[in-house]
C-alpha positions in Angstrom: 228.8 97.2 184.3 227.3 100.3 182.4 226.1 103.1 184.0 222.3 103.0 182.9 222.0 106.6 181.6 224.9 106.0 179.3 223.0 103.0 178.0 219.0 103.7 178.5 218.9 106.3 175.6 215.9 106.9 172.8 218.1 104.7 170.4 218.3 102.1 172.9 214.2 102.4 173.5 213.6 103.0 169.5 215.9 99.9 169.2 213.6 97.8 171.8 210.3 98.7 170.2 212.0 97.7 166.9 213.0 94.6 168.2 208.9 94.0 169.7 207.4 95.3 166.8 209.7 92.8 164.4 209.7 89.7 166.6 213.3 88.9 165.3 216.3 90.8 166.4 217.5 89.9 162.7 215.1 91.9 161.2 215.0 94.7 163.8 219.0 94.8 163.2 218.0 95.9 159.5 215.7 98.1 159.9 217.9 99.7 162.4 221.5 99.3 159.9 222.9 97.1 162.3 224.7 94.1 162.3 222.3 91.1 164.5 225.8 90.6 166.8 226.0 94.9 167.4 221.9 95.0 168.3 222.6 91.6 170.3 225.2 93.5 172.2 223.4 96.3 173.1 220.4 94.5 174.5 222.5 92.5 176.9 224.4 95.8 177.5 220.5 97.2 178.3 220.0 93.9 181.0 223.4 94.6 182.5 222.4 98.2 183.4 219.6 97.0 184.8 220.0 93.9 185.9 216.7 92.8 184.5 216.3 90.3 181.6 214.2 91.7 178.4 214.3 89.3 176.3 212.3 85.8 176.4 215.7 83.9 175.2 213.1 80.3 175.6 211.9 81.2 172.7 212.6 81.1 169.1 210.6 84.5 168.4 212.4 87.8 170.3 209.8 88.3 172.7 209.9 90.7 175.3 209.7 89.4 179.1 207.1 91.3 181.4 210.0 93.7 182.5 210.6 94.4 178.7 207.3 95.1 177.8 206.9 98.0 181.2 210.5 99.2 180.4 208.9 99.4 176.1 205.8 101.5 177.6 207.6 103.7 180.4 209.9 104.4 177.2 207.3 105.3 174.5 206.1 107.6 177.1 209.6 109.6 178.0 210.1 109.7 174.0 206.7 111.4 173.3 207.8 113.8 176.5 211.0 114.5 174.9 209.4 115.2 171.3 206.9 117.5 173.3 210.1 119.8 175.4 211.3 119.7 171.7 208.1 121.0 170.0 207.8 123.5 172.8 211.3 124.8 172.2 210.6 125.5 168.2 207.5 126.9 169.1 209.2 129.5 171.7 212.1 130.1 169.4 210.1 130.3 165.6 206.7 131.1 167.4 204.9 128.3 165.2 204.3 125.0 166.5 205.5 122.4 164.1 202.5 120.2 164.5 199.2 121.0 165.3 196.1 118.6 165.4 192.3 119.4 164.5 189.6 117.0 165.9 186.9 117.6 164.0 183.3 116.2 164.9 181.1 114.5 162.4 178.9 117.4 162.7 181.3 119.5 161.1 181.6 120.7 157.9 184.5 119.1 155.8 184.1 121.7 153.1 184.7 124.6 155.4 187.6 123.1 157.3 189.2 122.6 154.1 189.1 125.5 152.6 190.4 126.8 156.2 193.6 124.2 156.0 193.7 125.9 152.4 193.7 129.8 153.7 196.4 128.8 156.6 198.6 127.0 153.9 198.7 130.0 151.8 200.5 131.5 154.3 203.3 129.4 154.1 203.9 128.3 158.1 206.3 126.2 158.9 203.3 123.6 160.8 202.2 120.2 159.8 198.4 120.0 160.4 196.6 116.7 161.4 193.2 116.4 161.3 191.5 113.5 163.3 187.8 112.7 163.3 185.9 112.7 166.3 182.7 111.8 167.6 180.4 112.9 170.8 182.6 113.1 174.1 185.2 112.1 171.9 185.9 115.5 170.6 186.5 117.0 173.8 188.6 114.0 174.9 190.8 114.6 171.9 191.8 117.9 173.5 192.0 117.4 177.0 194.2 113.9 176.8 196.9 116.3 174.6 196.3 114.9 171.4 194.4 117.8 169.3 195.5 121.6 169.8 191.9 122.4 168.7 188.4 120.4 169.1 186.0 121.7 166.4 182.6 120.1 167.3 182.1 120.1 171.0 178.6 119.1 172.1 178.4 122.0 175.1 178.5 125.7 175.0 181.2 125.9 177.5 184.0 124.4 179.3 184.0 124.2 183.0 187.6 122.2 182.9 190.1 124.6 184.1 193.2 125.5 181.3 190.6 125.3 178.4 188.3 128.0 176.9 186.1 127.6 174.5 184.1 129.8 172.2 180.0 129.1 170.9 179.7 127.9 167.0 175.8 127.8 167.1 173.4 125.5 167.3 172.5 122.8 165.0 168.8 121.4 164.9 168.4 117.6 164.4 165.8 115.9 162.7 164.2 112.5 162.8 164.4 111.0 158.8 164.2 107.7 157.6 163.9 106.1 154.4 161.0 106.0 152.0 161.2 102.2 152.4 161.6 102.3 155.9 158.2 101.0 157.9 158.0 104.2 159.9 158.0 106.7 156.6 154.2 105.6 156.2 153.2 105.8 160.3 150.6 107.4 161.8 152.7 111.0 163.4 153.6 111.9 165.9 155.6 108.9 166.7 155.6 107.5 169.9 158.6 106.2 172.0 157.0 103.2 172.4 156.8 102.6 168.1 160.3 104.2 167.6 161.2 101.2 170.1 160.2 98.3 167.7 162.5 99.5 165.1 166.2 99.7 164.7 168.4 103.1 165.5 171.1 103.8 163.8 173.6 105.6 165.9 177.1 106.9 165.6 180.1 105.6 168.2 181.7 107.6 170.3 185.0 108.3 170.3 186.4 108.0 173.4 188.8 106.1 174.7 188.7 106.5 178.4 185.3 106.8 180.8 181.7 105.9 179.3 181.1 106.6 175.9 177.9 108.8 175.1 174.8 107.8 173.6 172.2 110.1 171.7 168.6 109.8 170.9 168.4 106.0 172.1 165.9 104.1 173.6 166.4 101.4 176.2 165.7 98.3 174.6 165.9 99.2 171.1 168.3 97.5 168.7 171.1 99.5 167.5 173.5 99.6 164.1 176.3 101.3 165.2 178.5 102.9 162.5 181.4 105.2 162.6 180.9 108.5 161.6 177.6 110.4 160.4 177.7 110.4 157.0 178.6 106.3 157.3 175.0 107.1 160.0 173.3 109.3 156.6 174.6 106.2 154.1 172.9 103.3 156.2 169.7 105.5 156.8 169.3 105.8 153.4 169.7 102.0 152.5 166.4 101.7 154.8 168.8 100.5 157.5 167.3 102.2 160.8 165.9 105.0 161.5 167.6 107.8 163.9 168.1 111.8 164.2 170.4 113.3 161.5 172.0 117.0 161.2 168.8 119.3 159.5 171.5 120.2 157.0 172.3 116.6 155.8 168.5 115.9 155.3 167.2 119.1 153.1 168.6 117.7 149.5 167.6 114.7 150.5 164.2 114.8 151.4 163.7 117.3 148.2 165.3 114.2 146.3 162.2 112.3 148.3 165.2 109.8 149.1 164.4 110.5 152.9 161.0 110.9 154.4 161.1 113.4 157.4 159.0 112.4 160.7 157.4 114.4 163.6 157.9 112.8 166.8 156.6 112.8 170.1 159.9 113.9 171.8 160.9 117.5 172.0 163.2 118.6 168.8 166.6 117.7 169.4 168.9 121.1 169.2 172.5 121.0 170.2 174.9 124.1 170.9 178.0 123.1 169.7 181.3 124.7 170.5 184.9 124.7 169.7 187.5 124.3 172.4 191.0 124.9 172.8 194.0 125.1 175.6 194.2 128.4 177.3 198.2 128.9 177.4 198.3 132.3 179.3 198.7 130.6 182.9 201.8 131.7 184.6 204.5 129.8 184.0 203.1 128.7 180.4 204.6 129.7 177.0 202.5 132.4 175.2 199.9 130.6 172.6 201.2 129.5 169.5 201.0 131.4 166.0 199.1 128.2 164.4 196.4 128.2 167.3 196.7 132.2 166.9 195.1 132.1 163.5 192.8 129.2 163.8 191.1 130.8 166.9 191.1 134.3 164.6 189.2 132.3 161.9 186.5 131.9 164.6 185.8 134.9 165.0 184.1 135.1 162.2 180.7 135.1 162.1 180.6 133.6 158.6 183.1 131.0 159.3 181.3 129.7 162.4 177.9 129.3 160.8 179.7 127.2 157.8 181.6 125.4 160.0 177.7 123.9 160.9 176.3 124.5 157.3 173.9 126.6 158.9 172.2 129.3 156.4 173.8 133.0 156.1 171.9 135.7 157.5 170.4 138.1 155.2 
C-alpha cells in the first residue's frame, strides 16, 4: 500500500477537482494529458492510501462519495495555503507581491482608481492587480477574510479589529432623489417616514458573505428593489423605479439635466465617513509590508487623491 504523502500531492488534489468538476474521469484524463487507465490508477492509488472510497463507482457519472467531496475541500484549502507560503516567499525575496487585490466600494470613484492602476503600471512591477467590487460591510469583509490587500470604501472612520489600520478618505453626503416621474417628485416636503413607506426603495446588496448583511436608509415595511451595485441603484432610480438616497456626486448633473428631482426629508441628512483599510504587517514575527501595498498606501496620502477617490470638489 502507498504511503499517503507520496500519493496525497496538489496533482493528485488538482486531479480530483478535475475529475468533480468534469463528471467523467474521461474527460478529466484530457484535460489533465492523461490516459483514462493512468488517472484510473491513481485514484484507486488515492483510496488505497487512505483506505476510503472517493469515487461513487454506482454510478455512471464520476461522482465523488461524501469522503471525496471533504478530502476535495480540505484540499482546495492546503492548495490556496501553499500558493500563499509561495506568494510570501517572492514577496520576501523580490519585495513585490505578485498579486495584490483592490475591493473597491460602489462609492468609489472608478475614474480615479484607474488612473491609479495606470500610475502603478507605469512603474513596471512585477504584480498582477485584481480589483473586486464591494458593497457596505462587504468591503471590509473583503479584507479581513484574506481576499483583498486593500479595501477602498469602508463605511467607518476607523478599525478597532486588531492587525488592520486604516486611514480617513472623507466624508461623502447622501441625498434623497427620485425621478421626475416618480409620485414623490411632486409631494408636499419635507417627506415623512410614514409617505417614504408607501413607496418602493431601491437599495444596493451587500456584499458579504458571512454574518448579517447591512441595510441603509430602509424602512421596516417598505418594499425594496434590490440591485447590485450603485450605479445599477442610479440606473433604476432614474427609470422611475423607487426612490432611495444616492452619493451627492452622482445626483448634481443629473438634477441640472432635471432627469432627477431632489427631495428634503424629514430624517437627518445622511453623511458617511468613509475610510480605506489595509493589513498592518509590522507585528513581530510578520514579513515587512509589501512594495505594492507600499505605494498604494503612499497614494493616500494625498490629499488630492483621497478627495477624488469620493469625487468630492478640490479646495480652493
Amino acid at each position: 500500500m502507498p504511503h499517503i504523502t507520496h500519493v496525497l500531492t496538489p496533482e493528485a488534489l488538482r486531479m480530483l477537482e478535475a475529475v468533480h468538476r468534469l463528471g467523467s474521469l474521461a474527460a478529466a484524463a484530457r484535460e489533465l494529458g492523461l490516459v483514462p487507465s493512468a488517472l484510473t490508477y491513481r485514484v484507486r492509488q488515492l483510496e488505497d492510501a487512505l483506505d476510503v472510497l472517493l469515487l461513487d463507482r454506482s454510478s455512471r457519472q464520476a461522482r465523488l462519495t461524501e469522503a471525496g467531496h471533504e478530502l476535495l475541500r480540505e484540499g482546495q484549502r492546503l492548495l490556496a495555503d501553499l500558493e500563499a507560503v509561495a506568494h510570501r516567499v517572492k514577496r520576501v525575496a523580490t519585495g513585490w507581491e505578485p498579486h495584490f487585490t483592490l475591493a473597491v466600494d460602489g462609492v468609489i470613484s472608478r475614474s480615479t482608481v484607474m488612473e491609479l492602476c495606470e500610475a502603478f503600471y507605469a512603474q513596471d512591477p512585477p504584480t498582477r492587480l485584481k480589483i473586486r467590487e464591494e458593497a457596505l460591510s462587504g468591503t471590509l469583509e473583503a479584507l479581513t477574510s484574506g481576499q483583498a490587500d486593500l479595501a477602498l470604501g469602508v463605511a467607518q472612520e476607523s478599525l478597532t479589529l486588531p492587525g488592520f489600520q486604516s486611514m480617513l478618505l472623507g466624508s461623502l453626503d447622501f441625498i434623497f432623489a427620485v425621478a421626475p416621474q416618480h409620485a414623490l417628485a411632486q409631494a408636499a416636503e419635507p417627506l415623512s417616514d410614514a409617505l417614504l413607506r408607501q413607496h418602493r426603495a431601491v437599495a444596493v446588496a451587500d456584499s458579504v458573505q458571512r454574518g448579517s448583511a447591512q441595510t441603509v436608509g430602509l424602512l421596516g415595511g417598505q418594499d425594496v428593489l434590490t440591485v447590485p451595485n450603485m450605479m445599477a441603484k442610479l440606473e433604476a432610480q432614474l427609470h422611475g423605479l423607487g426612490a432611495g438616497f444616492l452619493p451627492s456626486y452622482l445626483v448634481r448633473s443629473y438634477q441640472a439635466s432635471g432627469r432627477l428631482v431632489v427631495k428634503q426629508v424629514e430624517r437627518p441628512t445622511r453623511v458617511a465617513r468613509i475610510s480605506c483599510a489595509w493589513r498592518q504587517e509590522h507585528a513581530s514575527g510578520a514579513a515587512p509590508t509589501g512594495r505594492a501595498l507600499q505605494w498604494w498606501l503612499a497614494q493616500l496620502q494625498s490629499p488630492v487623491t483621497r478627495q477624488a477617490l469620493l469625487n468630492l470638489p478640490q479646495a480652493l
